[in-house]
C-alpha positions in Angstrom: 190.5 128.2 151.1 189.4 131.9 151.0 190.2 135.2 149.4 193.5 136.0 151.8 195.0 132.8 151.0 194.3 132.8 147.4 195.4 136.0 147.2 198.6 134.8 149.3 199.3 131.7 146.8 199.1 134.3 144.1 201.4 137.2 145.5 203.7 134.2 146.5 203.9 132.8 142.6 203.9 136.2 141.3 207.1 136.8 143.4 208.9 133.4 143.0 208.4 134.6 139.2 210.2 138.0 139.7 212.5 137.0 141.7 213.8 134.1 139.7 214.2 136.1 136.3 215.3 139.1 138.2 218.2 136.9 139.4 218.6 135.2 135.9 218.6 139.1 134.2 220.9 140.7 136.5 217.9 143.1 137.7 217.9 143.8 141.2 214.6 146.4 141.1 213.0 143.2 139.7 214.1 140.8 141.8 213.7 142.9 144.9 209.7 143.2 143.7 209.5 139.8 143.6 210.9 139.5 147.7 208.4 141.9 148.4 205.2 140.2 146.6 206.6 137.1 148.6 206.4 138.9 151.5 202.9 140.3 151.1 201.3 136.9 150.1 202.9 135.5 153.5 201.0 138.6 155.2 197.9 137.4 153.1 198.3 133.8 154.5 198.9 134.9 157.8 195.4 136.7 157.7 193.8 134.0 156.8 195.1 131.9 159.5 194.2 134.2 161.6 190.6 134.5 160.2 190.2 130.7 159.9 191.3 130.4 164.2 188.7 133.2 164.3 185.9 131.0 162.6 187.1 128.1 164.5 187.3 129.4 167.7 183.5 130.9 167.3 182.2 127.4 166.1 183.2 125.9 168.9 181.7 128.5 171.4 178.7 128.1 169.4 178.5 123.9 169.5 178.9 124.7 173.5 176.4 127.1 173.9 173.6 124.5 171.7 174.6 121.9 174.4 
C-alpha cells in the first residue's frame, strides 16, 4: 500500500465520521465535509491505482527487455 492510498483509507474514515454525526446532529455543513473527504480519499485511491498500473506496467517492460 503507499502514501495515496493510505492517505485515501484515511480521508475515506475521516468522512464516513462526519458524515454519519453530521446526519445524527442535524448539521448539513458537517455532513456535507464529510461527502467531500469521501470524495478526496476516492481521488487518493484512484492515484494510487494509477501509480501502481504505472509500476506494473514498467516491470514488465523491464522483465522483457532482461530477456
Amino acid at each position: 500500500m503507499d502514501k495515496e492510498h493510505v492517505k485515501g483509507a484515511v480521508d475515506k474514515a475521516k468522512g464516513a465520521l462526519k458524515d454519519a454525526a453530521g446526519g445524527l446532529t442535524g448539521d448539513a455543513k458537517l455532513q456535507a465535509e464529510g461527502k467531500m473527504d469521501k470524495l478526496k480519499g476516492a481521488a487518493h485511491d484512484a492515484v494510487g491505482d494509477l501509480k501502481d498500473a504505472a509500476r506494473k506496467g514498467a516491470d514488465e517492460v523491464d522483465k522483457k527487455l532482461d530477456h
